[in-house]
C-alpha positions in Angstrom: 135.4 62.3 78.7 136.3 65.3 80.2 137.3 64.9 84.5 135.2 67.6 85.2 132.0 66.1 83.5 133.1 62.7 84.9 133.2 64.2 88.6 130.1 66.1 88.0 127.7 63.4 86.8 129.5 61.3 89.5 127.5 63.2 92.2 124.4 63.7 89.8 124.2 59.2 90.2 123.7 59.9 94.1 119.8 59.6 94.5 120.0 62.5 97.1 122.3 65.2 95.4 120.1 64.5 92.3 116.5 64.8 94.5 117.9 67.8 95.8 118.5 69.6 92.7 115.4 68.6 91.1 113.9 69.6 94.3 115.2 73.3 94.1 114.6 73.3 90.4 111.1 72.6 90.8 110.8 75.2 93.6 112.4 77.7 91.8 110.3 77.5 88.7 107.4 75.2 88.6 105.9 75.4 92.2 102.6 77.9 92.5 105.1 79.9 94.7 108.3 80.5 92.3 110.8 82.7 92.9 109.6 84.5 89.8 106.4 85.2 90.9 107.7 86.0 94.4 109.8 88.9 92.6 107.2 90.3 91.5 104.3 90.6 94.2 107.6 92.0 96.3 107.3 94.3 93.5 104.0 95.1 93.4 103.7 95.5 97.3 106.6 98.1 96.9 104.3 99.8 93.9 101.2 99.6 96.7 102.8 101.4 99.2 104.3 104.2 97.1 100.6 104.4 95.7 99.2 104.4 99.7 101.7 107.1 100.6 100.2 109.0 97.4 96.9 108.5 98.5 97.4 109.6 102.0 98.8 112.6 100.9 95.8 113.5 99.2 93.2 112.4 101.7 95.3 114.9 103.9 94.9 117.2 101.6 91.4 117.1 101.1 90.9 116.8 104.8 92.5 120.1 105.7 90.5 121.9 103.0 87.4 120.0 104.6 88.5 121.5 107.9 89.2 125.0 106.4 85.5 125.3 104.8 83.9 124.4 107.8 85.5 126.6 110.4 85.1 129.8 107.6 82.3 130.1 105.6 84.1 133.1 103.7 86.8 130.5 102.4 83.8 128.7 100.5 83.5 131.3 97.8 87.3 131.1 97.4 87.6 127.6 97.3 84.7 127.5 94.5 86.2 130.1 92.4 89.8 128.7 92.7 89.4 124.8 92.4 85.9 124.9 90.5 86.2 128.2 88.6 83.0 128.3 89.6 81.7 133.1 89.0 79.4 135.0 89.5 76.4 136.0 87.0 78.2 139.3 85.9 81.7 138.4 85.1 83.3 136.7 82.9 86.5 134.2 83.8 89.8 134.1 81.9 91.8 131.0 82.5 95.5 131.0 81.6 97.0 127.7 80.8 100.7 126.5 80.1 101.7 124.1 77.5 101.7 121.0 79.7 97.8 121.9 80.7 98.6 123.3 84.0 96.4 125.6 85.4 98.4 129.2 85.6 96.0 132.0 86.9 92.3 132.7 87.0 91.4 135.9 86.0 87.8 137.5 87.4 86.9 140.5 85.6 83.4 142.1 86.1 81.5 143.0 83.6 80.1 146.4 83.4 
């Protein structure tokens, strides 16, 4: 047998040693609380917060055009034409779009 092997199952007939191990192998895999499944809520909460920063970015967002509408009732016929394409009884509305579905322009043009 090799000294190496000798020396290492030498330590692995100490009752502590050989609780210890099992102890960590059982923590590290088998427990509710594994390291695996630690790795990945760590993961997920990092996922979260990107997500809440998103979020908040929008709620922002929507909170200043909130503001805007309200202090400027003028603004609301721009905001419905803009983010609603919302016209007018007499015109027609052109709406250009790029290849990845992004909204370009708006054209209004009256019709006579």
């Amino acid at each position: 047998m090799h000294p190496t092997l000798k020396k290492i199952l030498g330590y692995l007939r100490n009752k502590y040693i050989t609780a210890s191990v099992l102890f960590f192998v059982w923590i590290c895999f088998f427990d509710r609380n594994d390291l695996i499944s630690e790795i990945k809520l760590v993961y997920k909460i990092n996922k979260l917060k990107t997500e809440r920063s998103y979020y908040q970015k929008q709620t922002d967002a929507a909170t200043q055009d909130l503001k805007e509408l309200q202090t400027n009732p003028a603004n609301l016929e721009k905001f419905a034409r803009e983010k609603y394409l919302m016209k007018k009884d007499n015109e027609d509305v052109y709406v250009i779009v790029d290849q990845n579905s992004k909204l370009l322009d708006t054209l209004h043009v009256l019709v006579k």
